[in-house]
N, C-alpha and C positions, 0 to 999 in steps of 0.2 A: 559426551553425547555425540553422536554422528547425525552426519547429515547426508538425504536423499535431495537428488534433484528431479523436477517434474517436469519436461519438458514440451512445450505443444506449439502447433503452430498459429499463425495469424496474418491476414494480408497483410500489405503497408498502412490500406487505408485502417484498419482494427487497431495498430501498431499504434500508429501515431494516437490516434482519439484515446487511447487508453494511458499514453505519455502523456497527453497533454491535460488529461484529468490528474493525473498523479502530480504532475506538475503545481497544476492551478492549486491541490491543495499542499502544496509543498513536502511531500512525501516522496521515498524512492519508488519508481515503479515495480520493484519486487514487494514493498510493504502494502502497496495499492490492490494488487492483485492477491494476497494473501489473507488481505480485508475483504477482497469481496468474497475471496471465499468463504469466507468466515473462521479464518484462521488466525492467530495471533501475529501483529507485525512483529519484526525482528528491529526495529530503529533505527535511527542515524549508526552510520557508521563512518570509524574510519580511515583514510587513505588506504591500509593495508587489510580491509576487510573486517577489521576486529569488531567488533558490537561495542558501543562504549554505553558502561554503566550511565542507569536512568533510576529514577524512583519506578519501580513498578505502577503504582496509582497514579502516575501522573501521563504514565504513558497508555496505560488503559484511557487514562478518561480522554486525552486524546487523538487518538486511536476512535473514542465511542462517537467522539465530537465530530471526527472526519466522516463516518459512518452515516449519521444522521444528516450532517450537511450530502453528503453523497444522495442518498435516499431521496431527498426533497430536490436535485438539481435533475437527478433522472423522471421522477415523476413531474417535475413542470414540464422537464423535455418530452413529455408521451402526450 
């Protein structure tokens, strides 16, 4: 499989608020922003990039669980 890269930009101030969301739910900031896309995270990984085997189902569900905690922290914030 190949992979594309999406590049865009963003101030510091965007930067940061969007690390520190990823953060807070302890996720990489590439899986964060992949979620809000609404794209599948790619998981932990590691030191050399690798992807390390997960259950699928467990990673959907949470994956779905971030999603929904996401959902409810932005709408208290509006």
């Amino acid at each position: 499989m190949t992979t594309e890269t999406i590049t865009f930009r963003v101030d510091a101030t965007e930067h940061a608020d969007i690390a520190a969301r990823a953060a807070r739910d302890k996720i990489t900031l590439s899986d964060y922003i992949r979620v809000r896309l609404g794209l599948r995270g790619e998981g932990p990984q590691n030191g050399d990039g690798v992807v390390v085997a997960a259950d699928g189902a467990d990673v959907q569900a949470q994956l779905a669980d971030h999603g929904r905690r996401l959902d409810a922290l932005e709408a208290a914030g509006t």
